[in-house]
C-alpha positions, -999 to +999 in steps of 0.1 A: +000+000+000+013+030-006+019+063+017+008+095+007+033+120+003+034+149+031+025+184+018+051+207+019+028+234+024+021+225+059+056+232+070+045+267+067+022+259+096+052+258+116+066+293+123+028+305+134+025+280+160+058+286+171+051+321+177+017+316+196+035+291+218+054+325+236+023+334+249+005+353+266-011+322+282-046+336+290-083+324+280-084+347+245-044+327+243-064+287+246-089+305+221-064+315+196-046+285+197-083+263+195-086+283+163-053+280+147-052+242+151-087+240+131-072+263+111-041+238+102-066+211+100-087+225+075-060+241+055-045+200+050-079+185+044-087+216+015-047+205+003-051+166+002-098+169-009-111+184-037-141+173-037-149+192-001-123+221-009-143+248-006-159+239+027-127+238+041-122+272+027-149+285+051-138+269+077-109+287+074-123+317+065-141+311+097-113+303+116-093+331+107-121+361+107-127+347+147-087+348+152-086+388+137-122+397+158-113+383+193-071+386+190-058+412+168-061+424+133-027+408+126-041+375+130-062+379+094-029+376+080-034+343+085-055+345+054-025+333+036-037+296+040-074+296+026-057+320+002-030+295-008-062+266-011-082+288-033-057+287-059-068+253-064-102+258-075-112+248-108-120+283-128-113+320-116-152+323-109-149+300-084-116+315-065-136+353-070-163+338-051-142+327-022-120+359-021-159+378-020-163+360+006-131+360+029-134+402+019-168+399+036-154+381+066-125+400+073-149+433+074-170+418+095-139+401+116-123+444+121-156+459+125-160+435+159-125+437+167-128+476+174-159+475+187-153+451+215-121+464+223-127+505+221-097+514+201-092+537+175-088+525+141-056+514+129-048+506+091-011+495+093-021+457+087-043+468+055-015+453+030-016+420+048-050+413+045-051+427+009-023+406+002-047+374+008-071+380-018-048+386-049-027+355-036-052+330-053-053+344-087-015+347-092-015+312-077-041+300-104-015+317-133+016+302-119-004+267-121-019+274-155+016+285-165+032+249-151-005+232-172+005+251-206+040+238-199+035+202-191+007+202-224+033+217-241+066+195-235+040+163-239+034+181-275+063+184-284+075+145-271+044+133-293+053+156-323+093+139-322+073+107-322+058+110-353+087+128-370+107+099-360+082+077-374+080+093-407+116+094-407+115+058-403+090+052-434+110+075-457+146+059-451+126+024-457+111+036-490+140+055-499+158+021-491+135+006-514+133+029-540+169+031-544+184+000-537+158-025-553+166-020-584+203-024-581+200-057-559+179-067-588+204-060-615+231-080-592+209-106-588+204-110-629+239-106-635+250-132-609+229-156-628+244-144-660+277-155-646+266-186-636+256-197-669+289-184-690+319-193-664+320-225-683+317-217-717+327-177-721+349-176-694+356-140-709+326-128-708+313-141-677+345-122-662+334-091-677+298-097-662+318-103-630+332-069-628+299-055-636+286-071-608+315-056-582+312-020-597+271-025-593+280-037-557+303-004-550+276+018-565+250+002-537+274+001-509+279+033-516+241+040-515+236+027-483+261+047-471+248+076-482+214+064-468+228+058-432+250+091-432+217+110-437+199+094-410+217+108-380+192+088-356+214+067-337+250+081-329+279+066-306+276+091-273+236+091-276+239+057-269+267+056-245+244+079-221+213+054-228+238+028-219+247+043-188+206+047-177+197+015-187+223-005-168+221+018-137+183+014-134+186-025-140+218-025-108+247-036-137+278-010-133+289+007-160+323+012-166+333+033-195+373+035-210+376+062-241+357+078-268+360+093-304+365+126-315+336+140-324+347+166-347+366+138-370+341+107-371+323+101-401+285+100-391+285+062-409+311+051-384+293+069-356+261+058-366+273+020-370+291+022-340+259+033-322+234+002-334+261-022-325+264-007-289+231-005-287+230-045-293+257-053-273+238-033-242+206-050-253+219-084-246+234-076-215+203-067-201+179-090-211+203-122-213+234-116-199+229-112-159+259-095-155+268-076-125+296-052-141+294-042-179+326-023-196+327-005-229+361+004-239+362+030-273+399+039-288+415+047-322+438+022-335+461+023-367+431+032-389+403+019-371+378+025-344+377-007-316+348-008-297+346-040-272+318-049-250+328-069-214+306-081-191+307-103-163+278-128-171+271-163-173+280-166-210+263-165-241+269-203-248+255-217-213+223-229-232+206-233-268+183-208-266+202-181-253+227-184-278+199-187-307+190-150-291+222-137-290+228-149-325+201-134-340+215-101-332+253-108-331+243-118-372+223-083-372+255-067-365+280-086-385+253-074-414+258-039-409+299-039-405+299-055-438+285-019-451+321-002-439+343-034-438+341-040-406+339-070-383+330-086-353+353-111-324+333-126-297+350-144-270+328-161-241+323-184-216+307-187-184+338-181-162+344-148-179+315-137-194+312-124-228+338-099-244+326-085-277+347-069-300+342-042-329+364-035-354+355-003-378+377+011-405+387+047-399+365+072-423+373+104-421+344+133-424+342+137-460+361+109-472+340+079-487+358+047-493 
């Protein structure tokens, strides 16, 4: 079951009570303090019930108007907590209502003040009871302001949805569109081949070539394709990396990164799918306690590798049918920048992944 959390807003409560605790301890003192307690009572109810918030405004309202009419007109100050409560209220009508009728009160609450005790009117405290009834409506703006703001950043999370979505659906028909026609032409001049390596050696040869520079023109589409994308990079997925694995208890060590300023976005991009595996399958399969990513430049190529301290990825068929599945997903996608993929594990050590990516400069295409 769970508690309900403490308003803040009744630590206010505490200065107030301090102060009437000095005294004087007289009968209009046990009255005051009788007052002040319903006062605090009704002020947490109105907080914590909506549904009976407005009676607890009057009983406030109440409250208070007797405190200001039998102690002192600096007791309507007090005001500050039905004040605070009306801010709540569902529509300004409502809170002009309630701020009618705590004006009404406190009149009443001064006019009976001075008349019982016979003293000439005094208007120092005016501000502090004034203070009371704009309190609720600059309340009710600051909340609307927050309601705009939360409607708004919920928006704006649901408009970056569907622009990733589209995004999505465009790259796949653009993946289509370009690249279906090419893997077709390979796949008819494969078959070509096939049927004049043994009697036009020379020709099938020629066919050959045509089929690598068709190759090099498609690798160098999907390149092109991925570069553009820009949805998945290398630190994006090194922060989501560090969540995940802190909210599921694995540690996260992290050795190294790449410069940003000289990292193709291909490599970057490719480098962040394949951590993004690699994290993946540490999570779900791997139930490591300590995971480390190690990222460093070496003689012309990006190493990435993977460690965790797990039971292995081999310790049964199925797991290693899951791991495979996206172990093959990520050899696939090092082929597109002659890359490749080591994995060493066992269920002494854990699994150790490793990621090796040719260097590609910004601007360079190989």
């Amino acid at each position: 079951m769970m508690r309900k959390k403490f308003p803040r807003e009744l630590m206010t409560l505490v200065l107030p009570f301090i102060y009437l605790l000095f005294g004087p301890f007289n009968q209009a003192w046990f009255v005051n303090m009788l007052l002040f307690l319903v006062l605090a009572a009704s002020f947490w109810q109105g907080l914590e019930h909506s549904k009976y918030r407005q009676i607890f405004i009057v009983i406030q309202l109440v409250s208070v108007s007797l405190m200001g009419a039998l102690y002192s007109p600096w007791s309507l100050v007090m005001g500050f907590y039905p004040a605070l409560v009306m801010g709540m209220l569902p529509s300004k009508r409502h809170i002009t209502r309630m701020v009618g009728l705590m004006a009404a009160f406190f009149a009443v609450a001064l006019f009976y003040f001075y008349q019982l005790s016979h003293v000439p009117w005094r208007f120092e405290w005016v501000p502090l009871v004034i203070v009371p009834m704009i309190l609720p409506y600059v309340s009710k703006a600051i909340q609307h302001s927050v309601e705009v703001s939360m409607k708004l950043k919920y928006a704006n999370e649901k408009i970056a949805h569907l622009i990733k979505n589209e995004e999505r659906q465009r790259i796949a028909r653009d993946l289509h569109d370009t690249l279906g026609h090419t893997l077709s032409m390979i796949a008819v001049k494969s078959e070509l081949v096939e049927r004049l390596i043994s009697e036009h050696p020379e020709q099938a040869m020629e066919e050959a070539h045509s089929v690598q520079n068709i190759s090099r023109t498609a690798l160098l589409q999907v390149r092109e394709l991925i570069s553009d994308m820009q949805a998945i990079d290398i630190e994006e997925e090194i922060e989501h990396a560090t969540d995940i694995l802190q909210s599921k208890g694995i540690q996260f060590i992290q050795h190294g990164t790449i410069d940003n300023m000289t990292a193709a976005p291909i490599i970057r991009n490719i480098l962040g799918m394949c951590l993004r595996e690699c994290i993946t399958n540490v999570v779900k399969h791997s139930h490591a306690k300590t995971c480390t990513l190690s990222l460093y430049e070496e003689r012309g190529k990006y190493v990435l590798i993977v460690r965790d301290d797990g039971i292995g990825i081999a310790i049964d068929k199925n797991r290693l049918e899951q791991y495979g599945n996206g172990l093959f997903g990520m050899k696939e996608r090092l082929l597109l920048i002659g890359g490749r993929l080591e994995v060493n594990s066992n269920v002494a050590h854990g699994t150790e992944i490793t990621i090796h990516v040719p260097k590609v400069e910004k601007g360079e295409v190989r």
